[in-house]
C-alpha positions in Angstrom: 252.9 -20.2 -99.3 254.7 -17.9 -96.8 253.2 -14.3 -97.2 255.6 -11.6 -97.6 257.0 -9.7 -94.9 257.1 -6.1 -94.4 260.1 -4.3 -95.4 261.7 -3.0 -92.3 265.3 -1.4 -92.2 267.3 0.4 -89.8 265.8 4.0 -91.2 261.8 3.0 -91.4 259.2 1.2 -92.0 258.1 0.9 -95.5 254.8 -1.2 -95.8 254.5 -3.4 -98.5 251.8 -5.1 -100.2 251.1 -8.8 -99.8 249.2 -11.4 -102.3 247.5 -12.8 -99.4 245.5 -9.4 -98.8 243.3 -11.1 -102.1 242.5 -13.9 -99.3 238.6 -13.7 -98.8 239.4 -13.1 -95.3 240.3 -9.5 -96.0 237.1 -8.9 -98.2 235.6 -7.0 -95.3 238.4 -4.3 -95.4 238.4 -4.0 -99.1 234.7 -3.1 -98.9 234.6 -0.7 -96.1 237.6 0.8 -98.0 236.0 1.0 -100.9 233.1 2.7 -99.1 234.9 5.2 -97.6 236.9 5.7 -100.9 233.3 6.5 -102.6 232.3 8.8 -99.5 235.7 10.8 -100.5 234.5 11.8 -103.9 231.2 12.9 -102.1 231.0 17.0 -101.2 232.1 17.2 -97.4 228.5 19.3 -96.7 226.6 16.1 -98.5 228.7 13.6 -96.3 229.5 14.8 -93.4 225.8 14.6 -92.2 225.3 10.9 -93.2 228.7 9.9 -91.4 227.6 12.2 -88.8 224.7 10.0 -88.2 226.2 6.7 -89.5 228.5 7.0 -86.2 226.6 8.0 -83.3 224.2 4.7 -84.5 227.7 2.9 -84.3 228.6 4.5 -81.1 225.3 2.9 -79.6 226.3 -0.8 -80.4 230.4 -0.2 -79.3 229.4 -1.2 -76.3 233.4 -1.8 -74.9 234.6 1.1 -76.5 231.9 3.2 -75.3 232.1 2.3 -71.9 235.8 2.8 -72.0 234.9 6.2 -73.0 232.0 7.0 -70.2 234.4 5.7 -67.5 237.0 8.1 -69.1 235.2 10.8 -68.7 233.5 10.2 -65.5 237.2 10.6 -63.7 238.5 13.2 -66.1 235.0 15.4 -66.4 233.4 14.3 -63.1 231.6 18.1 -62.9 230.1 17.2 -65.9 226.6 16.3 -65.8 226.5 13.1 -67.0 223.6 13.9 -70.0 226.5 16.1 -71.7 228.8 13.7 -71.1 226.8 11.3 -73.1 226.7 14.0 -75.6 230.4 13.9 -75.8 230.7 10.6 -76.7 228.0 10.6 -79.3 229.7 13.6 -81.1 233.3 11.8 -80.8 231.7 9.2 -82.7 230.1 11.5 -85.4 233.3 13.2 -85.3 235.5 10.3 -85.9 234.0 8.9 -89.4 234.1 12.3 -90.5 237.3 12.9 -89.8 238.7 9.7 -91.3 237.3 10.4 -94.5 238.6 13.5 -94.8 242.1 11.7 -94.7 240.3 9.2 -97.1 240.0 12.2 -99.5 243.4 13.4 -98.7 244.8 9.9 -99.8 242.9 9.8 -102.8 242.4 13.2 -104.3 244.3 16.1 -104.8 245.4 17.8 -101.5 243.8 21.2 -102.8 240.8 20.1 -102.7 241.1 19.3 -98.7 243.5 22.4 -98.2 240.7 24.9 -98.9 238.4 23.4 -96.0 241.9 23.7 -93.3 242.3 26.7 -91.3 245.8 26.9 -89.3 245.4 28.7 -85.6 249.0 29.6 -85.0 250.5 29.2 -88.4 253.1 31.7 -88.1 254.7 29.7 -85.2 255.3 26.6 -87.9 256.1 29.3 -90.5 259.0 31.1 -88.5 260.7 27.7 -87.4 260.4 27.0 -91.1 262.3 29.6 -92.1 264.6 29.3 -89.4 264.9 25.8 -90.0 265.1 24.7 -86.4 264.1 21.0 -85.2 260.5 20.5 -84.1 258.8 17.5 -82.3 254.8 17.9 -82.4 252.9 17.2 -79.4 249.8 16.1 -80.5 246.9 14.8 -78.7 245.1 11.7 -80.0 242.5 13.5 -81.8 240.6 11.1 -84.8 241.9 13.4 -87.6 245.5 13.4 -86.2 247.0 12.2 -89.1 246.0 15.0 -91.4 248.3 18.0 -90.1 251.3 15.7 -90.5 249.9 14.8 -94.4 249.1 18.3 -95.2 252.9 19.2 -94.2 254.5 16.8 -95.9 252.2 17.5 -99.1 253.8 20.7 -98.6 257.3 19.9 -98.7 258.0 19.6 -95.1 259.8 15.8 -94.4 257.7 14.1 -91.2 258.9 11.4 -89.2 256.1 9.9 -87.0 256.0 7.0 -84.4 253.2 4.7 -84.5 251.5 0.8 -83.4 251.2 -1.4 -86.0 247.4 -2.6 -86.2 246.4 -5.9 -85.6 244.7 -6.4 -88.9 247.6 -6.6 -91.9 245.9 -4.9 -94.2 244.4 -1.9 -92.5 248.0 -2.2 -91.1 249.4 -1.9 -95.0 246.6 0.5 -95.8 247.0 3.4 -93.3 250.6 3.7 -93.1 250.7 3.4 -97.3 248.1 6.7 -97.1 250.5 8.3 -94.2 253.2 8.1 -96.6 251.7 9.5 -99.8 253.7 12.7 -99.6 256.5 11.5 -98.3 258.1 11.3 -94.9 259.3 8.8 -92.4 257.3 5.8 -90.5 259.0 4.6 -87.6 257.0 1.9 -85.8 257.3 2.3 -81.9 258.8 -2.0 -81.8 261.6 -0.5 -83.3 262.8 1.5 -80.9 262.9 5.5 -80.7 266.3 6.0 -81.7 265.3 5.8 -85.7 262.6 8.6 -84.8 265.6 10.9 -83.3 267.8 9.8 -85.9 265.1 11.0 -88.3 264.4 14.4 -86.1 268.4 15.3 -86.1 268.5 15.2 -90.2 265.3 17.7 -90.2 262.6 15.6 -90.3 259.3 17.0 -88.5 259.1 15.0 -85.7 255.0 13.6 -84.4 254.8 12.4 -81.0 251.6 11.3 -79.6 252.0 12.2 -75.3 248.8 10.8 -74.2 249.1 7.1 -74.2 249.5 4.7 -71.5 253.0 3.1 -71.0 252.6 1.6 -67.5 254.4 2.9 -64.4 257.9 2.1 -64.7 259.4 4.7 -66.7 256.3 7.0 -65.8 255.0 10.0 -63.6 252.0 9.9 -62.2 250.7 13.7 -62.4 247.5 15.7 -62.8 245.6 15.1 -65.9 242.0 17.1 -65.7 240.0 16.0 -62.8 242.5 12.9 -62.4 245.8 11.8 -62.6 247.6 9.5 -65.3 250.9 8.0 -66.0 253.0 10.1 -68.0 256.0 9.2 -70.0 258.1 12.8 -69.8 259.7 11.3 -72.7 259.5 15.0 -74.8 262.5 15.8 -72.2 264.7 13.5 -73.6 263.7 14.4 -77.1 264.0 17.7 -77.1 267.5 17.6 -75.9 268.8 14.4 -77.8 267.2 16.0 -81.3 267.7 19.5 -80.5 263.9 20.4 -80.9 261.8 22.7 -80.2 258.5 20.7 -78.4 255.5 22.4 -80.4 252.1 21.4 -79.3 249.7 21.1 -82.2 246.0 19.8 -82.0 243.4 19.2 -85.6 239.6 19.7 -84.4 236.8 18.7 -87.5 234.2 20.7 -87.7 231.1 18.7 -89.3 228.9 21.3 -89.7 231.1 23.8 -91.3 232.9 20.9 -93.2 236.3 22.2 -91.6 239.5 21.9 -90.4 240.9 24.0 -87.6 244.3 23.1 -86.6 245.8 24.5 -83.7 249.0 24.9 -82.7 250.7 26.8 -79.5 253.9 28.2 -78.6 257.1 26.1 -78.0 257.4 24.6 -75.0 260.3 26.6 -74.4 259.9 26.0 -70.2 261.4 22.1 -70.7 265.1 22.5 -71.0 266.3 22.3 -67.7 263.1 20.7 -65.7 263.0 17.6 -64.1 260.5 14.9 -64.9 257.7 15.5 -62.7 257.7 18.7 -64.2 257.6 17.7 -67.7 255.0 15.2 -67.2 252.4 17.7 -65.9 253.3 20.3 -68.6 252.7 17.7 -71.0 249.0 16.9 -69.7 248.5 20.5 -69.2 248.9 21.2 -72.8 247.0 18.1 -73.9 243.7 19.7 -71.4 244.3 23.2 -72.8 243.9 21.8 -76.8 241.3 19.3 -75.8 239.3 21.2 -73.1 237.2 23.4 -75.4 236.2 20.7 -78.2 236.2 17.3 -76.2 234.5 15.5 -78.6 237.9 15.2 -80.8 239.3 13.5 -78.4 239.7 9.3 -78.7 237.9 8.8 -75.3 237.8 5.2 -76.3 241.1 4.5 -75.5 243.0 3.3 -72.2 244.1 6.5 -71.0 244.0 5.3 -67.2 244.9 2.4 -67.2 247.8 2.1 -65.0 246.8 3.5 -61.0 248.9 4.1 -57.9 249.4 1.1 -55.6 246.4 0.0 -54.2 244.0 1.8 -56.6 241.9 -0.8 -59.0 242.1 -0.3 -63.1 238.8 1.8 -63.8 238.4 -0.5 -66.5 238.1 -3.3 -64.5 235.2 -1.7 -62.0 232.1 -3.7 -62.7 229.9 -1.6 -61.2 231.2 1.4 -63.4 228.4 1.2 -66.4 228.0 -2.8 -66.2 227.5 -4.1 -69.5 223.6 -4.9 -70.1 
C-alpha cells in the first residue's frame, strides 16, 4: 500500500495524517508523545525540575550534538572559561525539554493556562503595529521555545506565516507542524520556495523568519558573529522591501525556575531600507548576539551554525582534535 502524501498546494503546507503512522515503526514517537503529553497536564513548578534534570543526563550521552555545541562555543565564546561553557550547554539541555513541553501544553490545553506564565518585554512595539496594521517579519533566533511566541499570536487572532524544514521522521514531521497550526496561520516549508511566505506576508500574515542558519556561501556574507564570523543570508533585505515589512527582532527565553516565559522583542530594524548586503548581514547577527548574549543557554548551540568557512579555513566540525570523541 502507498502511504498518503502530504497535502501541498501553491498557498501552504497542510500536514495530513497517514495510516502508516500505526506501523510499529513509529511506536517510539507515539510513546515519547504521549510522555510528554502526560508531562503537560503536570504543574510547570512540579515538571520543570524533573525535565530539568531529565536533560542535562541526556545532554551527557549526545555525544555529536554536544560536541557540535562545545566547538560552537569555543569560537563564538572563546573568553569564556571553558567550566562555564560547559555549564551553558548543560542548561541548554535543561532548557530545551522544558521548553518543548511548554508548547506540548500549549497544543493540548487551553492557551490560558500557558498565557499566565508569558511575560512580553516590548509588547507595545507588537501592539502599535497591530493597530496600525503594518506588515511585520520576525527575526527570531533559534531559541528551543521558538515556536511559542508565533502560537500565542495566532491564539490571539493574529494570522502567522512561518518557514520551516521538514523533519526526517514523518510523524514528528506530521506532529509538530499539526501543533504549529492549532490556532491557525500559514506553514510554508522552505522546499517550496520563499515566494508563498511573501505571498502570505503581503495579505497580512505575521511573517517568522529564523536568520541564524547556515545556507552555504553562495548567496551569503561572511560577517562578524560574536567572537567569529559566519555566513549570513541578508535575505531580511529582500523581504522587507518585497512584503513591505517592518523587520522586528523577537527572542522567547524559559525560565525553569520561575516556570516562565519572557519574550522579548526590539525595535524595528528601521536602519535596512537602503543598506547594502554586507550591511544587513552583520545587523542581522548583531541583533541575534544582543537577544542571545545575556541568556545563552536558549540558544540551539547544537546546531551547524559554522559550518561554511572562508577559502582555506577547515569546517570546525570536521577538526578532530577539537573535543575528539572518547
Amino acid at each position: 500500500m502507498q502511504p498518503e502524501k502530504e497535502k501541498r498546494s501553491t498557498v501552504e503546507f497542510i500536514p495530513q495524517f497517514q495510516k502508516a503512522f500505526y506501523h510499529p515503526r513509529y511506536w517510539g514517537v507515539w510513546l515519547g508523545v504521549g510522555a510528554m503529553a502526560g508531562m503537560a497536564y503536570l504543574p510547570a513548578k512540579v515538571r520543570d525540575p524533573i525535565l530539568g534534570s531529565l536533560g542535562r543526563l541526556a545532554g551527557k550521552f549526545a555525544k555529536g550534538a554536544r560536541r557540535r555545541a562545545q566547538i560552537n562555543l569555543l569560537y563564538c565564546l572563546p573568553e569564556t572559561p571553558e567550566a562555564e561553557r560547559e555549564h551553558i550547554i548543560d542548561e541548554m539541555f535543561a532548557t530545551a525539554p522544558q521548553s518543548m513541553v511548554m508548547m506540548a501544553e500549549l497544543a493540548i490545553r487551553d492557551p490560558k493556562k500557558v498565557t499566565q506564565r508569558v511575560h512580553w518585554h516590548g509588547k507595545e512595539i507588537v501592539d502599535e503595529m497591530q493597530a496600525k496594521g503594518q506588515n511585520v517579519i520576525f527575526l527570531v533566533p533559534h531559541g528551543w521555545a521558538v515556536d511559542i511566541p508565533a502560537m500565542l499570536m495566532a491564539a490571539g487572532g493574529q494570522p502567522m506565516a512561518a518557514m520551516f524544514h521538514n523533519q526526517k521522521n514523518p510523524l514528528t514531521d506530521y506532529l509538530w507542524n499539526t501543533v504549529r497550526r492549532r490556532f491557525g496561520g500559514r506553514m510554508h516549508a522552505r522546499n517550496d520556495g520563499i515566494k508563498p511566505f511573501i505571498s502570505s506576508v503581503r495579505q497580512g500574515y505575521w511573517g517568522y523568519y529564523l536568520p541564524d542558519q547556515d545556507h552555504g556561501a553562495e548567496h551569503s556574507e561572511f560577517v562578524d558573529f560574536f567572537a567569529t564570523y559566519k555566513a549570513t543570508l541578508p535575505a531580511v533585505g529582500r523581504l522587507m522591501k518585497v512584503c513591505r515589512a517592518s523587520i522586528v527582532p523577537l527572542f522567547p527565553v524559559y525560565n525553569g525556575h520561575e516556570q516562565r516565559l519572557d519574550i522579548y522583542v526590539r525595535p524595528p530594524m528601521d536602519d535596512l531600507a537602503a543598506a547594502d548586503d554586507n550591511y544587513i548581514a552583520r545587523r542581522m547577527n548583531e541583533e541575534v548576539e544582543i537577544l542571545v548574549g545575556p541568556n545563552p543557554e536558549q540558544y540551539t548551540w547544537i546546531l551547524k551554525l559554522l559550518k561554511t568557512r572562508k577559502p582555506g579555513e577547515p569546517e570546525p566540525y570536521s577538526r578532530k582534535e577539537l573535543y575528539p570523541k572518547k
